[in-house]
N, C-alpha and C positions, 0 to 999 in steps of 0.2 A: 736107499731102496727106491726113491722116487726117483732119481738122476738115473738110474739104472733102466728103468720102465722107458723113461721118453726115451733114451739112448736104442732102445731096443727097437719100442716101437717106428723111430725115427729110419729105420733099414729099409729098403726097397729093391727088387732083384732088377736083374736086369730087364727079365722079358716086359715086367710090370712098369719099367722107367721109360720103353719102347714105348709100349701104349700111350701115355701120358704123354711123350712128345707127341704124340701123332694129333693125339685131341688138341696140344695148343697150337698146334698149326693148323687145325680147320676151324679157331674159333675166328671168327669176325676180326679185323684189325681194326683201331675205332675209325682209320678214313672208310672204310666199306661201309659204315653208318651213313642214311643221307644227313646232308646237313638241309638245316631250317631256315629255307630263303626271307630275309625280312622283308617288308613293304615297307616302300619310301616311303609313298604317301602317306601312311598313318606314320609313320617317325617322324615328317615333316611335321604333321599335323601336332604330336605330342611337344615337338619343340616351340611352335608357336605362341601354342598354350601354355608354355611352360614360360615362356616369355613375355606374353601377355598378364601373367598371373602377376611375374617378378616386375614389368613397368608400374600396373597397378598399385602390387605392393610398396614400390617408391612414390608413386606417386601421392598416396595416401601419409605416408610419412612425411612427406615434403609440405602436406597442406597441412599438416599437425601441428609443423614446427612453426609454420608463419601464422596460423595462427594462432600459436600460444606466444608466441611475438607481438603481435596487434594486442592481444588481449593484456597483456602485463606493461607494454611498454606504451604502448601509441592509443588507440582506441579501448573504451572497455564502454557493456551495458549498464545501465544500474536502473531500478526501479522506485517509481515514487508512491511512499505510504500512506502521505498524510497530506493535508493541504495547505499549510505554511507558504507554499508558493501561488498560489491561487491568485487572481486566475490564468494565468501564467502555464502553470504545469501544474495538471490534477492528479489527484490520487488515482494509482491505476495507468498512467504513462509511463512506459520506456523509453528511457531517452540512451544518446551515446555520450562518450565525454571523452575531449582531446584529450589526454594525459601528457601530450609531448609539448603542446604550444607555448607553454610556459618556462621552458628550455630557451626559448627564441627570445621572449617579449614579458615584459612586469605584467601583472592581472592591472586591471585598467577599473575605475569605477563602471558599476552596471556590468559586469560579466556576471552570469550566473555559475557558480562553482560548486563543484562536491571535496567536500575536506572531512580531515577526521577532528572529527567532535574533541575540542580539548579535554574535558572533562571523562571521556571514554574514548580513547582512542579506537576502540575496536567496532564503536559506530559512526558512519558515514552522515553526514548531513549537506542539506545541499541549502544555498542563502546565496542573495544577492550581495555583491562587496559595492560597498557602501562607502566605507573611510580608508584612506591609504594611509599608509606609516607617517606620521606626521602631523596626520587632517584631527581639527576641533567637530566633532560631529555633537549635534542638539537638535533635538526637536521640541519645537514649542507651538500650540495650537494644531497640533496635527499636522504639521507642516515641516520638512525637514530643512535644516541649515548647516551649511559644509562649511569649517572658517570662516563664520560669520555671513554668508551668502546661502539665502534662502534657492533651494531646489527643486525644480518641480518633479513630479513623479506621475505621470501619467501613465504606466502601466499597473498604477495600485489600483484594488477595487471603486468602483465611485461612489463617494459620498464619506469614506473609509474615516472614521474617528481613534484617534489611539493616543495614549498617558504622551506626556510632556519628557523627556527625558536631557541629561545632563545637563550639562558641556562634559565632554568628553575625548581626552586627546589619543590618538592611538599611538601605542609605542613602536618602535623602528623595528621591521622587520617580522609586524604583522599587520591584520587587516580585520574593521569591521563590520561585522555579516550581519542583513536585517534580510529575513523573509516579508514577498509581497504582500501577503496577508496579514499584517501588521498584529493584528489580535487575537491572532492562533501559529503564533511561531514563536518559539525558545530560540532567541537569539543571543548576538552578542550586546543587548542592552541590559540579559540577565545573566552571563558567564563569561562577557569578557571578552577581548579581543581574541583571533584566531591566529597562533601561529605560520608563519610562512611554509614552515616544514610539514605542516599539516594538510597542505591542498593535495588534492588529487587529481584535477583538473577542470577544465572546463566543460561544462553542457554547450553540445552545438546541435543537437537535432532530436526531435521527438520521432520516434521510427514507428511506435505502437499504443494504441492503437489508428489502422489506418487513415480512419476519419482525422486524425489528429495529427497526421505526419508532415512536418513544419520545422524549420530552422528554430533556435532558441534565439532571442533577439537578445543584443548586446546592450543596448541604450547608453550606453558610453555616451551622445549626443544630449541626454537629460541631466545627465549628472556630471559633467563639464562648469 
């Protein structure tokens, strides 16, 4: 019954098939629509900025990537909590620290360095190297002695009294760490020598705060 219906209604006579030509030839063809002239100018203008946007956007990727480069391989900040290194570097200085230099050259007696803490590796400390793989280090009278050769230390605080410690040899392939402040610093006189794998690198510059912005001095020339 429904096939029948559209079938039916589907019929048109002639005169009525007339008409309906006639109306689709006076509809519009779609060229007799105008077309919509675009402006350069503003298309240039949107390519610009469109191009501007996309330099930017590399350009900001690009400074992302070098610096999570600096940051993990070559340079990194780190902050100091406490004052073990006193007066040297106070609590409350930012310093930077090579991480790369020691790729090149051994740690040298007197470099200041940040390593991971044997005992916890997942904390940072920062100590003056003191003994190299090898070296008898002892202190007697407040006074230090490297293989039997007493050394001076003139960037400790003045006047600085502290306990008498070993003879003590450090084993191959590590190094041991005394902070400046001799009697507020957990060193390697109370845990031991610091593994080689454990260094992070070197302190070379105090950047903050600015009153305080200064190279980390080496003193390698003291402790020679």
């Amino acid at each position: 019954m429904t096939e029948q219906l559209y079938h039916e209604n589907s019929k048109v006579d002639s005169k009525e098939e007339s008409k309906l030509e006639s109306k689709v030839e006076n509809i519009a063809k779609p060229a007799d629509f105008p077309t919509v002239q675009k402006n350069p100018a503003k298309a240039e203008k949107r390519e610009e900025k469109g191009s501007f946007l996309g330099e930017t956007l590399e350009a900001l990727v690009v400074a992302a990537v070098l610096a999570a480069v600096i940051r993990f391989f070559i340079f990194q900040p780190f902050y100091i909590p406490s004052g073990s290194m006193e007066p040297n570097l106070v609590p409350g200085d930012r310093i930077i620290v090579n991480k790369f230099i020691y790729r090149f050259k051994e740690p040298a007696r007197g470099d200041v360095m940040v390593f991971r803490f044997p005992k916890d590796p997942e904390r940072d400390f920062i100590k003056r190297v003191i003994g190299l793989p090898g070296d008898t280090v002892e202190i007697r009278n407040s006074e230090l002695y490297i293989n039997n050769s007493k050394v001076k230390e003139p960037y400790l605080p003045k006047g600085l009294r502290f306990p008498d410690f070993g003879p003590y040899t450090v084993p191959q392939d590590a190094y041991f760490m005394m902070g400046d402040n001799r009697n507020n610093s957990e060193d390697s006189r109370f845990w031991g020598e610091m593994p080689k794998q454990n260094i992070r690198g070197k302190a070379v510059l105090v950047y903050w705060p600015v009153k305080r912005i200064s190279l980390v001095k080496d003193l390698q020339d003291y402790l020679k």
